[in-house]
C-alpha atoms as one frame of an Amber mdcrd trajectory, in Angstrom:
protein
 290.347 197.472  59.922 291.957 193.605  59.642 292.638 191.346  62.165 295.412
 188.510  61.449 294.990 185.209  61.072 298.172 184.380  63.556 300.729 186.516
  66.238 303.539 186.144  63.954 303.616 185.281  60.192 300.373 186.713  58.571
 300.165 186.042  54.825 296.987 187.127  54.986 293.945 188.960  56.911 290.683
 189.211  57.143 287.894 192.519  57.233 286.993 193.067  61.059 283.396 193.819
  58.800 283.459 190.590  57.428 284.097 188.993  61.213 281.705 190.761  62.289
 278.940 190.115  59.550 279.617 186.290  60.459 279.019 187.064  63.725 275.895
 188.713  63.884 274.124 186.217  61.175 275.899 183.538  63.759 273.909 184.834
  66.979 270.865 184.927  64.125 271.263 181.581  63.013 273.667 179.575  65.421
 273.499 176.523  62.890 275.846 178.709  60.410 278.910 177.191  61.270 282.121
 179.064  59.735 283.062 176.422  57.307 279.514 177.118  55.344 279.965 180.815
  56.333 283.605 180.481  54.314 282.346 178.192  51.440 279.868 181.014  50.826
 282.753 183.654  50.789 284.877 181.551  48.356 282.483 181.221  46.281 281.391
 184.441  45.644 284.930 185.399  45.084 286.089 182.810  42.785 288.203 181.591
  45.314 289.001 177.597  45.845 288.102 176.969  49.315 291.154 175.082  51.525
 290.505 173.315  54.645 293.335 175.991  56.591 290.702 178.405  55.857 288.311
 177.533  58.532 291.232 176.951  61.174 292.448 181.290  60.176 288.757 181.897
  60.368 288.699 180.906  63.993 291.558 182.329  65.090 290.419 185.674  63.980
 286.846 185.002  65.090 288.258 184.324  68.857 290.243 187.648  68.555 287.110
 189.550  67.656 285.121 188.330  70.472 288.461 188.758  72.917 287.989 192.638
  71.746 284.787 192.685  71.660 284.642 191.655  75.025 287.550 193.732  76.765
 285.876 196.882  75.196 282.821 196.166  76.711 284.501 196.006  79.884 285.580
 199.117  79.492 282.312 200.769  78.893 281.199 199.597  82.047 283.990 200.549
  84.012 283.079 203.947  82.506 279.391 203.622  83.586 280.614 202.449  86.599
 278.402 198.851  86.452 281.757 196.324  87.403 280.084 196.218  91.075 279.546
 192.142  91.406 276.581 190.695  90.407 275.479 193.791  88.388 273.730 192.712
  85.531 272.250 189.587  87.377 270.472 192.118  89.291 270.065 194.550  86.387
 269.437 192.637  83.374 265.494 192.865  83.151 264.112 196.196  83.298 260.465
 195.481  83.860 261.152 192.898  86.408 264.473 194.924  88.504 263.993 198.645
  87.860 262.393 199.634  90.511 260.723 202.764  90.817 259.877 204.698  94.155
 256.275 204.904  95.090 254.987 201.597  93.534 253.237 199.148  95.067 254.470
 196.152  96.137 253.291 192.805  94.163 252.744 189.497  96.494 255.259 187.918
  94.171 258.222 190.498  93.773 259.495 188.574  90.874 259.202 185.191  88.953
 261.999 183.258  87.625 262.327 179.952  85.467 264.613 177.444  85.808 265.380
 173.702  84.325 268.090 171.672  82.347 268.484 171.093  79.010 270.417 167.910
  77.804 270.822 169.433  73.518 274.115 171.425  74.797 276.417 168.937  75.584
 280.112 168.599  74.993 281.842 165.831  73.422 284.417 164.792  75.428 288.056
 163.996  73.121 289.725 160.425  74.120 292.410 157.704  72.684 291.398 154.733
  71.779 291.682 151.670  73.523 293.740 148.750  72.198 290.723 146.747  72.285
 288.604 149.411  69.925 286.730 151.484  72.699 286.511 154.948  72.750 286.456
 155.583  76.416 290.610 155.940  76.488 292.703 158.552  78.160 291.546 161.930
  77.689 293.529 163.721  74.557 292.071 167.544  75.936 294.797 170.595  74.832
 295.300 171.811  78.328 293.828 174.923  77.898 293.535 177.610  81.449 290.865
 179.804  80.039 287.351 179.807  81.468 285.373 181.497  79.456 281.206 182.542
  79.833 282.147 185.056  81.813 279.413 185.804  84.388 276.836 184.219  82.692
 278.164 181.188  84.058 278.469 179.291  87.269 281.577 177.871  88.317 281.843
 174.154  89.002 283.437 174.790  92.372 280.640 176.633  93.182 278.125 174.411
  92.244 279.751 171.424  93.522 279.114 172.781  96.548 275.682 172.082  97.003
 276.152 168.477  95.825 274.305 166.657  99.337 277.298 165.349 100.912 278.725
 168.472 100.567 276.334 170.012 102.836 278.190 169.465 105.846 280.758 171.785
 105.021 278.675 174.855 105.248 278.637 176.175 108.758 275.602 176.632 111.373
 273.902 174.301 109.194 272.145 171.053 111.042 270.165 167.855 108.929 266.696
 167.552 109.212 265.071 164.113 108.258 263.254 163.502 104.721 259.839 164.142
 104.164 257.368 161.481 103.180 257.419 160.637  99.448 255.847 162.778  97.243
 253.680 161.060  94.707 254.557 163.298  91.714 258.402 161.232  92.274 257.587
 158.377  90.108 256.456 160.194  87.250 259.454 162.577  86.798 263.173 160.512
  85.800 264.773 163.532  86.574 263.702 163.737  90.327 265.660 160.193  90.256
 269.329 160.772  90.624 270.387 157.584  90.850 269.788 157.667  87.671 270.445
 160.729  86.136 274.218 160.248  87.589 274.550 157.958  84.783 275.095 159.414
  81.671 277.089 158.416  78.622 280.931 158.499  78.870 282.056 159.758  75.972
 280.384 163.059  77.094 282.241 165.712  79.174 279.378 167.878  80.009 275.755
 166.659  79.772 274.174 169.981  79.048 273.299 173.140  80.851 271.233 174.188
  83.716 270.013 177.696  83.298 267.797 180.351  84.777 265.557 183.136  83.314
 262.950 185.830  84.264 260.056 185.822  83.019 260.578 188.175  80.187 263.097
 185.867  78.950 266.337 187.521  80.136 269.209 185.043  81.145 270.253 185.137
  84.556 272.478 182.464  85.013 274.001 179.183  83.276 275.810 176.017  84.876
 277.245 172.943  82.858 276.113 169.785  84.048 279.327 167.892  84.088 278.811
 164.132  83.817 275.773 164.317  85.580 272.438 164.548  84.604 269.991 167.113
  86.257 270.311 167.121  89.658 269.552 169.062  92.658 272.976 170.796  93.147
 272.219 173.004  90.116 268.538 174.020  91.165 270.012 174.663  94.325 273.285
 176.479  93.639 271.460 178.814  90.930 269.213 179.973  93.536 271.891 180.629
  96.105 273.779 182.302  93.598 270.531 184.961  92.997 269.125 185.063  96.225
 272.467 185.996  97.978 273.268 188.842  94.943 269.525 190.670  96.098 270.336
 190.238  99.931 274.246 191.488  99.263 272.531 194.540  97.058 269.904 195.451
  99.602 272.184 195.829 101.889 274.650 197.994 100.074 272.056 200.386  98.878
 270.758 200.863 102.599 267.395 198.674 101.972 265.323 196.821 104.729 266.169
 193.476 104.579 262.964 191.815 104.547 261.617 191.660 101.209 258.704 193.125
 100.003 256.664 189.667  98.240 257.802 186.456  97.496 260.522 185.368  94.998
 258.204 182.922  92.761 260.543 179.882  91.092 259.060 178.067  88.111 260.381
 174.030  88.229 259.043 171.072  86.070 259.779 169.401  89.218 258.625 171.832
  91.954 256.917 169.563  94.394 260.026 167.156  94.367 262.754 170.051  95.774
 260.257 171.541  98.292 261.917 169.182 100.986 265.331 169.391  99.155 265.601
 173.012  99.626 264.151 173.033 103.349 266.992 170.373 104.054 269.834 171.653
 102.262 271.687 175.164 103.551 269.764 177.147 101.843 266.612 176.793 103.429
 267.361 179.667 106.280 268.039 181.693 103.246 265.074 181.134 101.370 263.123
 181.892 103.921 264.112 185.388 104.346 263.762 185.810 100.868 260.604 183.765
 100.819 261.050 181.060  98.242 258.159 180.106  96.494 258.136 176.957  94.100
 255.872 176.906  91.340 254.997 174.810  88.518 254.593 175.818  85.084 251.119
 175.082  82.833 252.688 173.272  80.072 253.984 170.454  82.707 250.955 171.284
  85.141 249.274 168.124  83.641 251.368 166.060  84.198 251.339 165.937  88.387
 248.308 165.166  90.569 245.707 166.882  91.791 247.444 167.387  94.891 250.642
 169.360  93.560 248.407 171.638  90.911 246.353 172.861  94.239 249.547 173.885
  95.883 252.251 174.564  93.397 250.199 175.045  89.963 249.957 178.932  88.346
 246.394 179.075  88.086 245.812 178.838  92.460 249.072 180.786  93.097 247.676
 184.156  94.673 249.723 186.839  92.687 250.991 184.797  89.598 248.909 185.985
  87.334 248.258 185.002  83.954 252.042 184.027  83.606 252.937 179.993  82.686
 256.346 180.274  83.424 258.043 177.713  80.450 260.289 181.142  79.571 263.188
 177.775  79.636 261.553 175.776  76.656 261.128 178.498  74.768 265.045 179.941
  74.988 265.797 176.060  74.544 264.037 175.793  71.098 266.396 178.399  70.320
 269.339 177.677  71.602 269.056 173.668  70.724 270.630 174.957  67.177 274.226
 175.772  68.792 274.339 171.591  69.520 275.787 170.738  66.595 278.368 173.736
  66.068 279.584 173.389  70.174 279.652 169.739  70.760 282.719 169.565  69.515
 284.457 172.702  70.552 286.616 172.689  73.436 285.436 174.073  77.057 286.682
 177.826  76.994 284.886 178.423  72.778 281.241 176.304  73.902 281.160 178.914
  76.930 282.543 181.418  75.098 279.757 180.786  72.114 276.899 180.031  74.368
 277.364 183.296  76.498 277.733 185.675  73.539 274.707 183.980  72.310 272.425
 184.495  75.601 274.378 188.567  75.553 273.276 188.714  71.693 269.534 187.314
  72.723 269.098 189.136  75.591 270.173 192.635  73.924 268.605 192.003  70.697
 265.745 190.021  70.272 264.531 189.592  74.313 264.403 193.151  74.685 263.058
 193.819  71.796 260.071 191.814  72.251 259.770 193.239  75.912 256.510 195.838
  75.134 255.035 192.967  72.238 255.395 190.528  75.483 253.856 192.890  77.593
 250.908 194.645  75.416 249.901 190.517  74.446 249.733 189.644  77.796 247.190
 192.770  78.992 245.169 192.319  75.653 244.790 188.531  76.645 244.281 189.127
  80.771 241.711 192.374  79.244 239.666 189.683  77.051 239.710 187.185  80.284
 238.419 190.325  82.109 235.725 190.530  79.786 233.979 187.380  80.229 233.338
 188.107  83.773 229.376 188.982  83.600 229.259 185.719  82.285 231.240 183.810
  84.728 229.114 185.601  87.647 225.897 184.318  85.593 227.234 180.962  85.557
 228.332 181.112  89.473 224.679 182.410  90.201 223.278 179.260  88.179 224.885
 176.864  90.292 224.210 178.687  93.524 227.197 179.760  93.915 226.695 183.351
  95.292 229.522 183.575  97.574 232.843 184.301  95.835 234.598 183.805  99.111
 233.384 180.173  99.223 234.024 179.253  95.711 237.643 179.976  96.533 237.240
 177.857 100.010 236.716 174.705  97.868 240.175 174.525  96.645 241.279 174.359
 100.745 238.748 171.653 101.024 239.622 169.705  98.205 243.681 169.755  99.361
 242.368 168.722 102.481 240.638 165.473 101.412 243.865 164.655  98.966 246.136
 164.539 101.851 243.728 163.016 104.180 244.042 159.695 101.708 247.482 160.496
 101.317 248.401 156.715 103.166 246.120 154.006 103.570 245.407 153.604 107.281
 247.881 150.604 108.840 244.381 148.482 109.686 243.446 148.718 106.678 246.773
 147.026 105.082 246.752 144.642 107.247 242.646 143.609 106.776 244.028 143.517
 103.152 246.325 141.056 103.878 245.280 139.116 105.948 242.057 138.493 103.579
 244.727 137.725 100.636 246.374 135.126 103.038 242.892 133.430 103.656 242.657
 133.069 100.222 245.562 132.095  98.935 245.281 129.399 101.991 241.196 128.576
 101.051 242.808 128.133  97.171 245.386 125.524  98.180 243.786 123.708 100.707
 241.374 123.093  97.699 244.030 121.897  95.281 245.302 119.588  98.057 242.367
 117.931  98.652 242.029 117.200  94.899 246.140 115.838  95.072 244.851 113.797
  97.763 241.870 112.283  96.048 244.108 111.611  92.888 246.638 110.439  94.890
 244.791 107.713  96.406 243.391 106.703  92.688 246.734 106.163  91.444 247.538
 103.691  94.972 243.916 101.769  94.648 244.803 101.460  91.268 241.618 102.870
  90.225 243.139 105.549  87.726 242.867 105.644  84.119 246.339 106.323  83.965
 248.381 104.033  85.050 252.604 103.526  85.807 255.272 104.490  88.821 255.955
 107.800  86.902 252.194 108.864  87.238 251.687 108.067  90.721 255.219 109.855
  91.618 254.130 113.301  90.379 250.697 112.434  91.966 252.768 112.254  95.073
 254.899 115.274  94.357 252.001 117.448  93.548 250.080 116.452  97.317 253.926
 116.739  99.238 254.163 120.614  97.496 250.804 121.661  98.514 250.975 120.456
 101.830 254.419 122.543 102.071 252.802 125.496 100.809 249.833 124.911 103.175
 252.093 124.933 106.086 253.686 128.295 104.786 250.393 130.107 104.182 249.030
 128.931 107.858 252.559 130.277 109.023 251.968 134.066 107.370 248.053 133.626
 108.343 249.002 133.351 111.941 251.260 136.122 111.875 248.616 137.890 110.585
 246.064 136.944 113.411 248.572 137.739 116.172 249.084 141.514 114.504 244.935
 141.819 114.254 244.298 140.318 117.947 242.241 137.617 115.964 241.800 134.133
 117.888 241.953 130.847 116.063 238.300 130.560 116.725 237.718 134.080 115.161
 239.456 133.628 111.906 237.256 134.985 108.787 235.054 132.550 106.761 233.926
 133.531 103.309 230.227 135.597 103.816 231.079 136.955 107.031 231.290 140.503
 107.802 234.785 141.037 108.151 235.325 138.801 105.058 232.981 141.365 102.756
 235.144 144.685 103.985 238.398 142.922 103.254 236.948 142.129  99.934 236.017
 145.453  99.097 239.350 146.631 100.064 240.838 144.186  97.532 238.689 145.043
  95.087 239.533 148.714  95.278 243.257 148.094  95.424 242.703 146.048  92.195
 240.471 149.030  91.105 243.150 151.795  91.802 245.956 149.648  90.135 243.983
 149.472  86.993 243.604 153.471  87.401 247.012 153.631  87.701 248.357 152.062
  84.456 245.628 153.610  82.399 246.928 156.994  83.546 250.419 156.166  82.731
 249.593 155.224  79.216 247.726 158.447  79.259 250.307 160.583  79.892 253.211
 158.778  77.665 249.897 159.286  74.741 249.889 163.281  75.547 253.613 163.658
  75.649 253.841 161.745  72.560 251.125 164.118  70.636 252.412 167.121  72.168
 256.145 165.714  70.169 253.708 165.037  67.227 254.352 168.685  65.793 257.500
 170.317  67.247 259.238 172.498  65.034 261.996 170.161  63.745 260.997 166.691
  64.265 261.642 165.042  61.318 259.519 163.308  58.391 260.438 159.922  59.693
 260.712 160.700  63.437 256.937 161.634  62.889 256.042 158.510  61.237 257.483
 157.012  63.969 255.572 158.440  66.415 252.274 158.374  64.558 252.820 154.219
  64.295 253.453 154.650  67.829 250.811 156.027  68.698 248.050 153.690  66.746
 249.468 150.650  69.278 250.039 152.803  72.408 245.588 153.099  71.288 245.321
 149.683  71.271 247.348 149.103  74.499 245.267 151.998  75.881 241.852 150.285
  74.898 243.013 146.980  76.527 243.687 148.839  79.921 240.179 150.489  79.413
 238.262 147.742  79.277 240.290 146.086  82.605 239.757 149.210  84.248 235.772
 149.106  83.635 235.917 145.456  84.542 237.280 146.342  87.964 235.537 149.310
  88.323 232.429 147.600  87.951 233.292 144.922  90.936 233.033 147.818  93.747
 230.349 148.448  95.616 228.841 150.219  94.672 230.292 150.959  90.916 232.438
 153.167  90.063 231.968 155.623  86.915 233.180 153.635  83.982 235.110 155.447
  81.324 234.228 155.762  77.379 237.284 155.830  75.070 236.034 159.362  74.144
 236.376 160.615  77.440 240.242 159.407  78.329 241.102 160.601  74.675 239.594
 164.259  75.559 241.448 164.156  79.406 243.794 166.813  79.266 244.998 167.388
  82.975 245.720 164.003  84.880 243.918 165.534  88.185 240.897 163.964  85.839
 241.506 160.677  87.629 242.291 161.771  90.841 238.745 162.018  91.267 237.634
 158.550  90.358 240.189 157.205  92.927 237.949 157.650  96.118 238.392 154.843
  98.932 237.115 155.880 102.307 235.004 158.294 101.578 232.730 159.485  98.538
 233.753 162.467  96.621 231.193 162.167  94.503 228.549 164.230  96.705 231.258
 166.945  97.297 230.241 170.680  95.367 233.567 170.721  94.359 233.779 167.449
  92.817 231.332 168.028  90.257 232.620 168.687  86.497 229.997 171.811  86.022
 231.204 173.229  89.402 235.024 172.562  88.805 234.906 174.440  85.511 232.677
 177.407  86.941 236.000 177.480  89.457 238.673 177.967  86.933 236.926 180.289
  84.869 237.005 182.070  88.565 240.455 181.341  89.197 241.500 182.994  85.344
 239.928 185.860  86.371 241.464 186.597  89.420 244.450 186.006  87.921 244.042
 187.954  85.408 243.169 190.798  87.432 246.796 190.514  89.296 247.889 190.267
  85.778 246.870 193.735  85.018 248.150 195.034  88.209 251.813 193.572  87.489
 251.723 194.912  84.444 251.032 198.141  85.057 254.122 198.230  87.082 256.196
 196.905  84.343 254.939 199.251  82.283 255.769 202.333  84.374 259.712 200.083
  85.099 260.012 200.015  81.596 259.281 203.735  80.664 261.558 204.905  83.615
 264.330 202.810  82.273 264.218 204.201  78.933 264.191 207.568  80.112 266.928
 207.352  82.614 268.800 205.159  80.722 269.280 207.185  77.564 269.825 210.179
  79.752 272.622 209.234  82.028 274.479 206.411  79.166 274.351 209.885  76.859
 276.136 211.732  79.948 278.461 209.789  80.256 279.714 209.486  76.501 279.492
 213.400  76.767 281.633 213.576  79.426 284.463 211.458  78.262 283.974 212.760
  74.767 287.144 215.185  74.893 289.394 213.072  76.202 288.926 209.816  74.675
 286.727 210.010  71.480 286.841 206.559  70.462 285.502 205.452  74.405 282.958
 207.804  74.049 281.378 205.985  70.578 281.470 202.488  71.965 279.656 204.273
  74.917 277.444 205.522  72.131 277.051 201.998  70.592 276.826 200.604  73.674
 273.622 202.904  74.636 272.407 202.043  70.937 272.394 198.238  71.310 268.698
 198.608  73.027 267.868 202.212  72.590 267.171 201.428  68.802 263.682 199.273
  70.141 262.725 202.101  72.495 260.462 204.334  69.977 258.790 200.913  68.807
 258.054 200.088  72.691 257.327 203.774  73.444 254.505 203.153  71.200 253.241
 200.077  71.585 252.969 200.626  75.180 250.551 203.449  74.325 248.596 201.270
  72.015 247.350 199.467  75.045 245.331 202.269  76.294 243.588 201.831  73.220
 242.435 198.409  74.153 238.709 197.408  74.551 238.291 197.130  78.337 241.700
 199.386  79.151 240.710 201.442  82.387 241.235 205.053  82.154 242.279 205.376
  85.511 245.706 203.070  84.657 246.747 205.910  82.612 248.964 206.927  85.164
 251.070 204.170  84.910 252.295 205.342  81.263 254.539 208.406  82.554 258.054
 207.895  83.626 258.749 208.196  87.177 261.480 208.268  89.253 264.136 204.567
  89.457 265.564 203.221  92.642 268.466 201.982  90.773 268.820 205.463  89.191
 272.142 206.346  87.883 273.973 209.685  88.174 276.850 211.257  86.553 279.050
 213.954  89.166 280.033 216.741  89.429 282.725 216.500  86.111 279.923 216.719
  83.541 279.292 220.937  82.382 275.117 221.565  82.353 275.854 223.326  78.703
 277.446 220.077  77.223 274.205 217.995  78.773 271.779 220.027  77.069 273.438
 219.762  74.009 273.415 216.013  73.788 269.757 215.950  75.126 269.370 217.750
  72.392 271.020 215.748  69.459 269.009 212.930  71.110 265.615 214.708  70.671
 266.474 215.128  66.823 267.698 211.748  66.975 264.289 210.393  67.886 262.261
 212.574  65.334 264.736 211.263  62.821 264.023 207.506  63.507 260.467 208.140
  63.804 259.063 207.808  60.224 261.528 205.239  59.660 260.201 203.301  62.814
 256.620 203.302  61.725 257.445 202.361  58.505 259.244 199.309  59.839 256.447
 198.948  62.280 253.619 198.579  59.422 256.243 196.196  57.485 256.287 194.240
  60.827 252.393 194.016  61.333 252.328 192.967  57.425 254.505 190.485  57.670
 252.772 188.970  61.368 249.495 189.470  59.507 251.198 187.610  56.446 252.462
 184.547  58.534 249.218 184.310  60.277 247.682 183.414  57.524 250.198 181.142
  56.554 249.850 179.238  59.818 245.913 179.330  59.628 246.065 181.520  63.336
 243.402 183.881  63.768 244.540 187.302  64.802
């Protein structure tokens, strides 16, 4: 019941209960580090701390988790889950348990994925003789890897860095799309830039995947890099290539049965990565589909939240896919206990974190995830008489249609994609004609004061004076000569004559104008919508859990200039705006302040055509439409979530039934094998009566069709595990049995701790001022 501080010489030991209390309040609260942890100890003892006490500490910690982790290993050699890959493809029972006779979904499965930059390791190094920091590196070699499969390996990853891409075989390049416009606005789609990162760093943070429920599917360090494509792309080789590999070695068609749905901050930027890079062959067959979350939806244009945004994704649902921020706000508290710790403990720490999380608090929270999301798609459903009486107002009668407009709309965004090549050049050539009409005009006023200064006739008078007179007439006539050079260049491209060139009033002259004008126009657009979206990141930052007093104030200052900076734009954006024929809608300060989604200017940037008479373009229309769109979605939401709910039933059932055979059937030979089989099982069958009935709280719903009843009965698991022929039919009964009494047992208990729960939600609720 101790473990030793050392191999060798142990003076003294430590409880494996007390090792094992740290750890569990550790995986709680990851910002307990073990010198507090110790303090604590010592001083509830009467015990003077000593500095040696944290280094023992550790030692024994490391030990724990070293036999924590090799009897682990053993219980699933037992259960006979050591094929590879297996709790990648096993980990989320509502999105992987497949049961038979279900119907297939058009998305199979959704997944989140993006960096995180708060997990970083600090990299040790000597000094410099000149005072730097960036010496050699002072690293205890150290050949442990830690993370276990949680975690890709660099090799691995490296991989898919670009030039890298050669080496995979029947692999050929294909050239690079046309920019997308979303590029700009994201400095993580740069990696020019993200390359560079800060060299006293070893490893810049972590790259990591997740269902939707929240279960962790895979991590990768992002060593001295920041986040770039290789991880994106290596992530989903790594999980599309486990479900191909497992189809085929449980006799499966290969062709997949709905899309694989991906969930990217950046979506629209690795569209043409992934159909250049090796994988795109592979994505195909298990048809990739990039999405992009709501809470960064606002942030790209009109263009990308018609083809990649939840809300016009057929089969996503009600689902907004930031599962990653979430887990980070979580996990942002091991930063300051791992960014110090060599490479094998931060892996080591981080993956029995995402274990601990996934076991304990994800899957806990799996039928509270699910019942809030039917209650919320049920009380979307119900506001559909009213959406149908607002379609019929509008004269909108045709559902069909409604849903027709979004094709139209994507249509006329990428028809103005580019402007047209004559129209760039009509542009320039009309800025050339008056840039050469503006200096022609200032040289023949240098002229005129020229010749004053040589008559003698100026008021000013001396060598100096009639010099720069001089100088001034010999620069314009340079620059005259230039701007007659560029204008004939531009003549020859147009097919104009000499004797056709544009005068000011002319016809040609007015379109050119009007071209300008826009372009001027559209620029003005442009930096009013940056300051727009720096003002909406900046207020969404305003009240994050753990942004401190002053951080705030800094903001808040921050934010009363960005206003005035914002008002300045305004009113140059109405002045230009005004200049087009005909005028353009001019913008109150009220209505930028209220813009929440930035496809709110992608309507007032018309050129060639006018939007303005479109159906689709009109605001009473547009929100008619995505009251449509939520309840569609919704609709798919219940659908999907029937079929969880039915997964999730079947895995409880089956789970607890063959984890209980097994323990059973090694019980007489090795007891103690048999009761971490038993703990093992226990780890999530403890939340199973709470889910059992919350799931059947949802029938009770307003709005709950009776007919989805069915889908609350266990059925029958593809993935089903069975124990053989060494397992007697007397000594199965008999643990079914103990089980049955075990779950009568924790009943009372569990809806006593269910009330407490609902108190305390009810309790913090109010706390919060959130209605419930």
């Amino acid at each position: 019941g101790f473990l030793p501080f050392n191999p060798l010489l142990n003076h003294s030991l430590v409880s494996l209960q007390t090792v094992e209390l740290y750890h569990h309040l550790f995986m709680r609260c990851p910002r307990l580090g073990v010198q507090p942890f110790l303090r604590g100890l010592c001083d509830l003892q009467g015990v003077r701390f000593k500095n040696n006490f944290g280094v023992q500490f550790s030692s024994a910690y490391d030990l724990y988790i070293r036999l924590t982790e090799s009897v682990r290993l053993r219980v699933l050699i037992s259960l006979d889950r050591t094929t590879p890959n297996w709790r990648l493809l096993n980990t989320c029972p509502p999105c992987q348990y497949e049961v038979e006779g279900e119907e297939p979904q058009p998305i199979r499965m959704m997944l989140a994925v993006d960096g995180n930059n708060s997990l970083k390791r600090f990299e040790r190094r000597e000094r410099r003789d000149d005072g730097t920091l960036l010496g050699p590196s002072r690293e205890r070699p150290d050949v442990r890897i830690g993370g276990g499969d949680y975690f890709l390996q660099p090799s691995q990853v490296d991989l898919w860095d670009e030039p890298n891409w050669g080496k995979w075989v029947d692999w050929s390049p294909l050239e690079k799309a046309d920019r997308n416009a979303c590029t700009d606005r994201w400095s993580n789609l740069n990696e020019a830039k993200t390359a560079k990162s800060f060299g006293s760093f070893d490893v810049n943070g972590i790259f990591a995947g997740f269902c939707r429920h929240s279960f962790v599917l895979a991590f990768s360090d992002m060593i001295k890099t920041g986040e770039q494509s290789k991880y994106l792309l290596s992530l989903l080789y790594h999980f599309m290539s486990a479900c191909r590999d497992d189809r085929k070695r449980r006799g499966f068609s290969e062709e997949t049965m709905g899309s694989l749905g991906v969930g990217y901050d950046i979506a629209c930027g690795m569209v043409d990565k992934i159909a250049r890079s090796p994988l795109r062959q592979l994505a195909k067959d298990e048809r990739l589909q990039m999405l992009i979350g709501l809470l960064h939806g606002y942030a790209h244009n009109r263009l990308c939240q018609l083809t990649f945004l939840m809300l016009y994704i057929y089969g996503a649902g009600i689902e907004d896919l930031e599962v990653c921020e979430r887990f980070f706000s979580h996990s942002n508290a091991l930063a300051s206990v791992t960014r110090y710790m060599s490479k094998f403990r931060r892996r080591q720490t981080i993956s029995s974190y995402a274990y601990h999380r996934d076991n304990f608090e994800t899957y806990a929270n799996l039928s509270k995830f699910i019942h809030s999301n039917y209650r919320q798609a049920l009380r979307i459903i119900s506001r559909s008489q009213e959406t149908a009486r607002t379609l019929r107002e509008l004269g909108l009668l045709d559902a069909g249609k409604v849903i027709g407009f979004i094709d139209e709309e994507r249509s006329y965004l990428e028809s103005r994609n580019s402007v047209p090549e004559p129209d760039v050049l009509a542009s320039s050539y009309y800025r050339a004609l008056v840039k050469l009409s503006d200096c022609r005009e200032k040289l023949r006023r240098a002229r005129r004061t020229f010749k004053l200064y040589e008559m003698g006739e100026s008021c000013v008078e001396g060598e100096e004076s009639l010099y720069l007179s001089e100088r001034q007439m010999v620069n314009e006539l340079e620059l005259e000569a230039k701007l007659l050079v560029d204008v004939q260049c531009l003549e020859e491209r147009l097919g104009i004559r000499v004797d056709q060139r544009w005068c000011k009033g002319s016809e040609d002259w007015r379109k050119a104008e009007e071209l300008v004008a826009m372009s001027i126009y559209q620029k003005s657009l442009d930096k009013l919508e940056g300051l727009i979206v720096a003002r909406i990141f900046e207020l969404s930052r305003m009240n994050i859990s753990g942004t401190g007093y002053k951080m705030r104030q800094h903001i808040g200052h921050a934010m009363q200039k960005r206003s005035t900076t914002i008002r300045s734009a305004l009113e140059k954006y109405n002045e230009a705006a005004a200049k087009l024929t005909p005028p353009r809608k001019l913008l109150h300060w009220d209505d930028v302040m209220n813009y929440t989604y930035l496809s709110e200017f992608d309507f007032l940037r018309d050129t060639r055509s006018d939007v303005c008479d479109k159906t689709w373009a009109k605001p009473a229309v547009r929100e008619a439409m995505s009251e449509l769109f939520k309840l569609i979605r919704a609709e798919e939401e219940i659908n999907r979530l029937n079929m969880e709910i039915k997964r999730l039933i079947t895995y409880m059932k089956e789970e607890e039934e063959y984890v209980s055979l097994v323990a059973t059937s090694v019980q007489e030979t090795n007891p103690s094998l048999a009761y971490q089989i038993r703990r093992y099982r226990d780890e999530r069958r403890r939340y199973n009566v709470t889910h059992r009935r919350r799931l059947d709280s949802i029938r009770k719903l307003p709005g709950f069709t009776p007919t989805n009843a069915r889908y609350f009965h266990a059925g029958v698991g593809l993935r089903r595990q069975s124990v053989h022929n060494h397992i007697e039919e007397g000594m199965v009964a008999e643990d079914n049995e103990d089980h049955e009494d075990d779950q009568e047992d924790d009943s009372d208990g569990d809806d006593q701790e269910s009330e407490l729960d609902d108190r305390a939600e009810a309790a913090l609720a109010v706390a919060n001022d959130n209605g419930l």
